[in-house]
C-alpha positions as CSV (number, residue, x, y, z in Angstrom):
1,X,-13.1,11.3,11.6
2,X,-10.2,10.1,9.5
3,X,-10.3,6.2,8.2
4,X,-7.7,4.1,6.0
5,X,-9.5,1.0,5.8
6,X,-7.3,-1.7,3.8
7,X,-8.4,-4.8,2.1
8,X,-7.0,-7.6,-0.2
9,X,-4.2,-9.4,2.0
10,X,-4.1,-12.6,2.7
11,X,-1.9,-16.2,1.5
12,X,-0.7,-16.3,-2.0
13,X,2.4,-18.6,-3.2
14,X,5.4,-17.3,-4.7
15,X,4.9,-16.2,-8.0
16,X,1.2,-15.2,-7.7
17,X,-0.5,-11.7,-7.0
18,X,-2.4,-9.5,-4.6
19,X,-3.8,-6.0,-5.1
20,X,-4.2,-4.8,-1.6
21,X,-6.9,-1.9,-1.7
22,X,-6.8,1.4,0.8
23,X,-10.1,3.1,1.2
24,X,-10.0,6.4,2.9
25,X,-12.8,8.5,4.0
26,X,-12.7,12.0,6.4
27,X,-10.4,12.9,4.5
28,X,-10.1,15.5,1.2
29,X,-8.2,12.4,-0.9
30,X,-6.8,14.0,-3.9
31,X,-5.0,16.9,-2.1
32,X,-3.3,13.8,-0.3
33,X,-0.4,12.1,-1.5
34,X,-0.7,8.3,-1.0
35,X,1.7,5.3,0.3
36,X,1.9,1.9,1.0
37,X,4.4,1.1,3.5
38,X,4.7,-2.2,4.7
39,X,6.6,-4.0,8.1
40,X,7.7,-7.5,9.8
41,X,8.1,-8.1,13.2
42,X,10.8,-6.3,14.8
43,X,11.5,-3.9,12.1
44,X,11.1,-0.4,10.8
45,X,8.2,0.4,8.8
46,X,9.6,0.6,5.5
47,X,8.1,2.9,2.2
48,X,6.8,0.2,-0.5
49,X,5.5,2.8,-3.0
50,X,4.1,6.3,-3.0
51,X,1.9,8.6,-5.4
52,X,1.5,12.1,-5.3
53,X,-1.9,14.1,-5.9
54,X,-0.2,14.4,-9.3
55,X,0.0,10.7,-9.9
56,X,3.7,11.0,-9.6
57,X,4.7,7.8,-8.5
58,X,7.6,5.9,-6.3
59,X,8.9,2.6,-5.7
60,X,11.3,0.9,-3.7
61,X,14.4,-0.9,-5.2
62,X,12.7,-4.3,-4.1
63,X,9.5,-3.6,-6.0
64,X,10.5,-2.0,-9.1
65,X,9.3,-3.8,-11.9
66,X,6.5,-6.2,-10.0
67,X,3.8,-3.5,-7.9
68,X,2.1,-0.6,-9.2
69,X,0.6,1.7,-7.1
70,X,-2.4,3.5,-8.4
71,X,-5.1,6.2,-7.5
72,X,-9.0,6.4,-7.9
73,X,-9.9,10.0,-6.9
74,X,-13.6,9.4,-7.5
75,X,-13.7,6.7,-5.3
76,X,-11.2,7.9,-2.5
77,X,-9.1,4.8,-3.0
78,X,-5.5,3.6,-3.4
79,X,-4.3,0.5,-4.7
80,X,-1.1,-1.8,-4.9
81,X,-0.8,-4.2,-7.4
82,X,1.6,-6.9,-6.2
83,X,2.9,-9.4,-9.2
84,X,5.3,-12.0,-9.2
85,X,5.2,-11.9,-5.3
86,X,8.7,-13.4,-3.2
87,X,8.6,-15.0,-0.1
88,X,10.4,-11.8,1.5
89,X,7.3,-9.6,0.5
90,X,5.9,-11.1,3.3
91,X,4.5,-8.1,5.7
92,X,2.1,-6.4,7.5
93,X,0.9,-3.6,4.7
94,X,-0.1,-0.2,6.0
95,X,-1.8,2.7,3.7
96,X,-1.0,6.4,4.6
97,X,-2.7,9.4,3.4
98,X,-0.1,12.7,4.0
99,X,-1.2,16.3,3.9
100,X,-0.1,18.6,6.4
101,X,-0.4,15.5,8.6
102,X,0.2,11.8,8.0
103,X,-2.6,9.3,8.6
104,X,-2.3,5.5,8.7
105,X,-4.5,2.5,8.5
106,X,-4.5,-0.6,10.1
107,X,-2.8,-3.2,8.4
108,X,-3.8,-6.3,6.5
109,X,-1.4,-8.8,6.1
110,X,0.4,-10.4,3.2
111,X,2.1,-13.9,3.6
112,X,3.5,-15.1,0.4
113,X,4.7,-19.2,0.8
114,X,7.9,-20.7,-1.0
């Protein structure tokens, strides 16, 4: 059984930081390439950040510069540093794992106050 199990949301102000985690089991992690995506209400999921089983790595325009998304293959984990946070970061953050297939997590939420 596949899991995504994110961690590390929450309430930060602007300026601060989060590093939202992405723990995946069921899955062989370093043949995956990893992504943080991240959504508000009644809009599209949109790609935050991605790396490849290479460590390849790609950002949105809106986060160049302030998150870093990184890779533990020993301990089947992603991560997304988020620095000098905006109040329009403020999203639901969803971790996917793609292969041959996509896999997704659950969410955790990050609300960043003016």
């Amino acid at each position: 059984q596949v899991q995504l199990v994110e961690s590390g949301g929450g309430l930060v102000q602007a300026g601060g930081s989060l590093r939202l985690s992405c723990a995946a089991s069921g899955i062989r992690f370093s043949m995956y390439t990893m992504g943080w995506f991240r959504q508000t209400p009644g809009k599209q999921r949109d790609l935050v950040a991605t790396i490849s089983r290479g460590g390849g790595t790609n950002y949105a325009d809106s986060v160049k510069g302030r998150f870093t998304i990184s890779r533990d293959n020993a301990k089947n984990t992603v991560y997304l540093q988020m620095n000098s946070l905006k109040p329009e970061d403020t999203a639901v953050y969803y971790c996917r794992a793609t292969y041959l297939m996509d896999y997704w997590g659950q969410g955790t939420q990050v609300t960043v106050s003016s």
